[in-house]
mmCIF file of the C-alpha atoms, coordinates in Angstrom:
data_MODEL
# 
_entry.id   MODEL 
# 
loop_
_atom_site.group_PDB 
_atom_site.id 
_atom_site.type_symbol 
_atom_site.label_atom_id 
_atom_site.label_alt_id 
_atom_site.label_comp_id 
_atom_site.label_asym_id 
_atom_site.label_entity_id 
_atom_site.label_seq_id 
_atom_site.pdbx_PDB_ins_code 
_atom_site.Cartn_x 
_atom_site.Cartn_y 
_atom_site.Cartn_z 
_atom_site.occupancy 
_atom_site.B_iso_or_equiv 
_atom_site.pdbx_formal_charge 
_atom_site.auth_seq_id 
_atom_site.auth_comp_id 
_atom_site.auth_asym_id 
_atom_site.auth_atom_id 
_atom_site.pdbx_PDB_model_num 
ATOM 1  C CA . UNK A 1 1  ? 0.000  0.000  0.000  1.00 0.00 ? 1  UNK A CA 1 
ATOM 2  C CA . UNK A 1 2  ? 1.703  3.345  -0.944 1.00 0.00 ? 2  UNK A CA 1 
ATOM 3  C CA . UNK A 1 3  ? 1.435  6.639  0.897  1.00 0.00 ? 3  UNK A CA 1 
ATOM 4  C CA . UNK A 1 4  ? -0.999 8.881  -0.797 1.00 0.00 ? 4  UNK A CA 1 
ATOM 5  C CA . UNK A 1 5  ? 0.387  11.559 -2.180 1.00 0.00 ? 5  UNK A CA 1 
ATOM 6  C CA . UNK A 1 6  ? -1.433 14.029 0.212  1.00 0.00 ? 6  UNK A CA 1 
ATOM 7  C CA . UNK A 1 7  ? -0.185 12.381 2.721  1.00 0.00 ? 7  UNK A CA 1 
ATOM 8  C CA . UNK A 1 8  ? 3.353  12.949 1.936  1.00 0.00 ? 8  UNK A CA 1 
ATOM 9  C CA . UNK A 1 9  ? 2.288  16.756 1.324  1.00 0.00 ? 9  UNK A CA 1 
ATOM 10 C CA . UNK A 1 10 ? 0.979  17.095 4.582  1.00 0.00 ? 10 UNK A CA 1 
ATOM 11 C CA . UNK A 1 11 ? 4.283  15.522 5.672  1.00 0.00 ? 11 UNK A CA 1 
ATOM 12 C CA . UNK A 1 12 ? 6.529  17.937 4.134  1.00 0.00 ? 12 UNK A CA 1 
ATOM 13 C CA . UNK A 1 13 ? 4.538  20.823 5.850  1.00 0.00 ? 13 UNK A CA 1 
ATOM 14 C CA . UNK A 1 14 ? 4.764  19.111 8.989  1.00 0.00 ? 14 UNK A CA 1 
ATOM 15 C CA . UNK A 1 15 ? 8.658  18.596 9.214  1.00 0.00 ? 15 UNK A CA 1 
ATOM 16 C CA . UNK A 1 16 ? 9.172  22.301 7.602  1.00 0.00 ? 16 UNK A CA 1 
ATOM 17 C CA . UNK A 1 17 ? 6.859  23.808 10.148 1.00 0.00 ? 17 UNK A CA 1 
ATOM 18 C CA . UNK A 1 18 ? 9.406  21.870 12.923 1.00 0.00 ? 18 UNK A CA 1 
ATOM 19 C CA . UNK A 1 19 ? 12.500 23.918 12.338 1.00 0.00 ? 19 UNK A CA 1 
ATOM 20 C CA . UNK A 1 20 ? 12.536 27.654 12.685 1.00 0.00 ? 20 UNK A CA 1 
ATOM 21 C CA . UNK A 1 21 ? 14.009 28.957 9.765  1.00 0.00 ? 21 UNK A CA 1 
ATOM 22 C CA . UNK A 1 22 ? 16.770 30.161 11.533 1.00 0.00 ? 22 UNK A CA 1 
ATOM 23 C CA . UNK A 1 23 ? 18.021 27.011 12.461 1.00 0.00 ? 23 UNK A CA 1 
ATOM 24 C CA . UNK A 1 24 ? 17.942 24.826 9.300  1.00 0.00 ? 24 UNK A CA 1 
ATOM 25 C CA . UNK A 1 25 ? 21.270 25.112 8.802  1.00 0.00 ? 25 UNK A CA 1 
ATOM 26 C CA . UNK A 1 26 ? 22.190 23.480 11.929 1.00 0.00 ? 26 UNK A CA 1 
ATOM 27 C CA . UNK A 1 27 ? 19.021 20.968 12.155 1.00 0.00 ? 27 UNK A CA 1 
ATOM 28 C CA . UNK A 1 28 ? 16.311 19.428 9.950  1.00 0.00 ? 28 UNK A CA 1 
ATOM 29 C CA . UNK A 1 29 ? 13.615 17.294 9.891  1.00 0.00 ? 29 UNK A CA 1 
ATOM 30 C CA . UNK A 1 30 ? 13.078 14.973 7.109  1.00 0.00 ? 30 UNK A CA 1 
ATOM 31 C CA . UNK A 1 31 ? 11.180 12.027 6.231  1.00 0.00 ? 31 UNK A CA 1 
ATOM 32 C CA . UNK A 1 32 ? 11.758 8.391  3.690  1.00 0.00 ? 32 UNK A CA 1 
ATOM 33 C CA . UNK A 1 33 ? 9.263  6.121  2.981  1.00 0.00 ? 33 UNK A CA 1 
ATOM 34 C CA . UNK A 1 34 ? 10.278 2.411  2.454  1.00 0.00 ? 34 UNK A CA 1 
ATOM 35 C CA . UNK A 1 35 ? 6.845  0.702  1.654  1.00 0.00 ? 35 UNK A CA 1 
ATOM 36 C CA . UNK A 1 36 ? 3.820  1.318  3.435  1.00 0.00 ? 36 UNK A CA 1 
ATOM 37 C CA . UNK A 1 37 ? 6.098  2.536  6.301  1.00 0.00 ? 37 UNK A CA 1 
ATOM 38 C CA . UNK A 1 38 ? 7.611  6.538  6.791  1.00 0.00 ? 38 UNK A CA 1 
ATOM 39 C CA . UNK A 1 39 ? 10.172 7.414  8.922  1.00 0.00 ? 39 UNK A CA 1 
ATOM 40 C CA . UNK A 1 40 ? 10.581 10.515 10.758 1.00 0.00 ? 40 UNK A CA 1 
ATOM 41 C CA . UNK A 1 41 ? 14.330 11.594 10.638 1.00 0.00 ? 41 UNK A CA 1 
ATOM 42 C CA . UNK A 1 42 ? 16.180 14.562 12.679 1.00 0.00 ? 42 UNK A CA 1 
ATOM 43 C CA . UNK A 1 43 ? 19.256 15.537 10.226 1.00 0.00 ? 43 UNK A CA 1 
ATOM 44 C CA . UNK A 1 44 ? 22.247 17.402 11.129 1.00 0.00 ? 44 UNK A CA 1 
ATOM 45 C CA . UNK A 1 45 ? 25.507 18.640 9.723  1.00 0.00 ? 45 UNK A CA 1 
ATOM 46 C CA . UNK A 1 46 ? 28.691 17.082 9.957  1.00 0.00 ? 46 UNK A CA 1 
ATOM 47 C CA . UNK A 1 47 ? 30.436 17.599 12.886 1.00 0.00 ? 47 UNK A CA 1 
ATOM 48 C CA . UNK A 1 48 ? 33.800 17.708 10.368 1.00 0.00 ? 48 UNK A CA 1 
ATOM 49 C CA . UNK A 1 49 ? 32.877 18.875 7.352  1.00 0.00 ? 49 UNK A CA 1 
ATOM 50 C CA . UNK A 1 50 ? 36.209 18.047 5.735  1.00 0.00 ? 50 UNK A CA 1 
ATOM 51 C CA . UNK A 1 51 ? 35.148 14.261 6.205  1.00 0.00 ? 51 UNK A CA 1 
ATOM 52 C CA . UNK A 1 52 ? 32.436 14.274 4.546  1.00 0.00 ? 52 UNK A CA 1 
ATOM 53 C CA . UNK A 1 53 ? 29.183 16.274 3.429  1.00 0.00 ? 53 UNK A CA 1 
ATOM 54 C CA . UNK A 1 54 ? 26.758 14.085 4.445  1.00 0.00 ? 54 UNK A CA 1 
ATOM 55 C CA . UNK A 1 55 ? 24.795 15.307 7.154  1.00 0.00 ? 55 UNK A CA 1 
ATOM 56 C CA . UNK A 1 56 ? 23.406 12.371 10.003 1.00 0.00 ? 56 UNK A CA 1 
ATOM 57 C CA . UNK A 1 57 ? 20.189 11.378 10.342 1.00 0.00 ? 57 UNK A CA 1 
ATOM 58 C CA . UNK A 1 58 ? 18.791 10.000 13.614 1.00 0.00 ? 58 UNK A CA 1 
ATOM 59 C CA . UNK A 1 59 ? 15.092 8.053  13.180 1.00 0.00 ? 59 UNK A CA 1 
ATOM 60 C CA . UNK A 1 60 ? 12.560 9.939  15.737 1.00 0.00 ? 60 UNK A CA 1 
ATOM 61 C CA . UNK A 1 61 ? 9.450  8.054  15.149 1.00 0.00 ? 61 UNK A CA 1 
ATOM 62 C CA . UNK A 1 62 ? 7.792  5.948  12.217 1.00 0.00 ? 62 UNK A CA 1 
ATOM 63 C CA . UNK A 1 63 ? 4.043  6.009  10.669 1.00 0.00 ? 63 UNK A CA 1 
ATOM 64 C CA . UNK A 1 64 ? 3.371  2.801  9.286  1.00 0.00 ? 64 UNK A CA 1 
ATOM 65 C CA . UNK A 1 65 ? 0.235  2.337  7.465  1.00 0.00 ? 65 UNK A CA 1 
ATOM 66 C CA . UNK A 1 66 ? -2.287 -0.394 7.758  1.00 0.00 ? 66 UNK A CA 1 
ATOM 67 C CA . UNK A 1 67 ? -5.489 -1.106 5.810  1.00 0.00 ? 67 UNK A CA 1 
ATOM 68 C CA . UNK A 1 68 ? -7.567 0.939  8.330  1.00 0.00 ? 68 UNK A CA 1 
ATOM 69 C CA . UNK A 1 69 ? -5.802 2.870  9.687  1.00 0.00 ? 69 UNK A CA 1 
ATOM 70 C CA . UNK A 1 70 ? -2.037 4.525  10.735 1.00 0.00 ? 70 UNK A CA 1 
ATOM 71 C CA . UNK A 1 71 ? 0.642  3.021  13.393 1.00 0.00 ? 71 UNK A CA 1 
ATOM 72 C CA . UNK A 1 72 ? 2.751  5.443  15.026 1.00 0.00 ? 72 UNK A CA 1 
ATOM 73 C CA . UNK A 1 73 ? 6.085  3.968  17.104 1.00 0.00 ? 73 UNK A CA 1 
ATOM 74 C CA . UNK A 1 74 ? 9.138  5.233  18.261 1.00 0.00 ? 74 UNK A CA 1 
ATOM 75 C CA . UNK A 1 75 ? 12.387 3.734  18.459 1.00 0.00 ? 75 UNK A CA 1 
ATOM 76 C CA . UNK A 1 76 ? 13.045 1.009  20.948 1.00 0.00 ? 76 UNK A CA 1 
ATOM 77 C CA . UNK A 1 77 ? 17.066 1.210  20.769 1.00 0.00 ? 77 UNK A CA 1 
ATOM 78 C CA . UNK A 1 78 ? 19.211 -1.300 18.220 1.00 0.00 ? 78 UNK A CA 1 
ATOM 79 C CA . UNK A 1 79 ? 17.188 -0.825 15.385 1.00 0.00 ? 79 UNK A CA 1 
ATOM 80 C CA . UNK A 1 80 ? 14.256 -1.794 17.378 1.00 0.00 ? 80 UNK A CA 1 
ATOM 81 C CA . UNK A 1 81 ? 11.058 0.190  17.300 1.00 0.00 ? 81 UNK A CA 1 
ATOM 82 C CA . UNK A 1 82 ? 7.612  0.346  20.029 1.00 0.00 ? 82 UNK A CA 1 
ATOM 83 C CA . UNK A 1 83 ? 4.202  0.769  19.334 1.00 0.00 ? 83 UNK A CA 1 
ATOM 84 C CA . UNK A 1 84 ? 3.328  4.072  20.381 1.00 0.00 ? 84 UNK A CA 1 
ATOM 85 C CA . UNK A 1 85 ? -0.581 4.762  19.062 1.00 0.00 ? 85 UNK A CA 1 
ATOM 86 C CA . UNK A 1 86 ? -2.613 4.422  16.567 1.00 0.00 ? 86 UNK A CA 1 
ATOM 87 C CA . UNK A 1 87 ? -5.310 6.861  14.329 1.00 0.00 ? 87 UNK A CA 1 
ATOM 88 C CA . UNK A 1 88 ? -6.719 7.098  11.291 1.00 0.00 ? 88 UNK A CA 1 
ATOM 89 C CA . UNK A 1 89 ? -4.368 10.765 10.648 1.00 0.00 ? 89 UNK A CA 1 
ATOM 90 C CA . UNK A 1 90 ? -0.928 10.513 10.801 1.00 0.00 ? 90 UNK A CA 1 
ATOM 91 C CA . UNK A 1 91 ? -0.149 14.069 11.232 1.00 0.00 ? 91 UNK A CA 1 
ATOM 92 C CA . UNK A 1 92 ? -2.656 13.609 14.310 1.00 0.00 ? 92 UNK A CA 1 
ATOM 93 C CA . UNK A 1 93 ? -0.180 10.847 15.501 1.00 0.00 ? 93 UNK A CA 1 
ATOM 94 C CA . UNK A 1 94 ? 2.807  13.061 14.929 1.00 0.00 ? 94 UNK A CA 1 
ATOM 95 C CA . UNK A 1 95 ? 2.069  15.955 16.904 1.00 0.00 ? 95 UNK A CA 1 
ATOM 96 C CA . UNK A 1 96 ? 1.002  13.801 19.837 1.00 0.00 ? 96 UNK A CA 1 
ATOM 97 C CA . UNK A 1 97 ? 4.779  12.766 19.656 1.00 0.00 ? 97 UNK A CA 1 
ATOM 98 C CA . UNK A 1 98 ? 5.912  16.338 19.985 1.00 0.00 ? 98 UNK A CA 1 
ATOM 99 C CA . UNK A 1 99 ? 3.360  16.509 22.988 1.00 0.00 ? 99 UNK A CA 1 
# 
């Protein structure tokens, strides 16, 4: 099942509206999608730059979405993740996180 393309509208709105513009060049929030599942990512810059340009991502939460419905979890450590809550709005779920 594929995330509807509203969806993933909604989505970028939500992650821009996280980051005062201000700050984006020393924090983001992004998302991927992988399936039916989308996971919430806090980037940063490089710490060295002269390493390397890639900036880190760190997973803060994950909507994955079922026939009737969204999951939202969180990670559980190691790669791990917990269910958190679930809702038919995913953006719903999302801001409960930030609650």
């Amino acid at each position: 099942m594929a995330v509807p393309d509203e969806i993933r509208s909604r989505l970028s709105q939500w992650c821009a509206a996280r980051v005062p513009a201000a700050e984006r060049d020393q924090r983001q929030i992004g998302y991927t999608i992988h399936g039916d599942a989308v996971t919430i990512l806090e980037r940063r810059p490089p710490a060295y730059p002269e390493l390397g340009p890639a900036w880190s991502a760190t997973p803060v939460a994950r909507l994955v979405r079922l026939r009737d419905g969204w999951v939202l979890e969180r990670p559980a450590g190691r790669g791990t993740w917990q269910r958190d809550a679930t809702g038919s709005d995913p953006i719903a779920l999302l801001d409960a996180v930030r609650a």
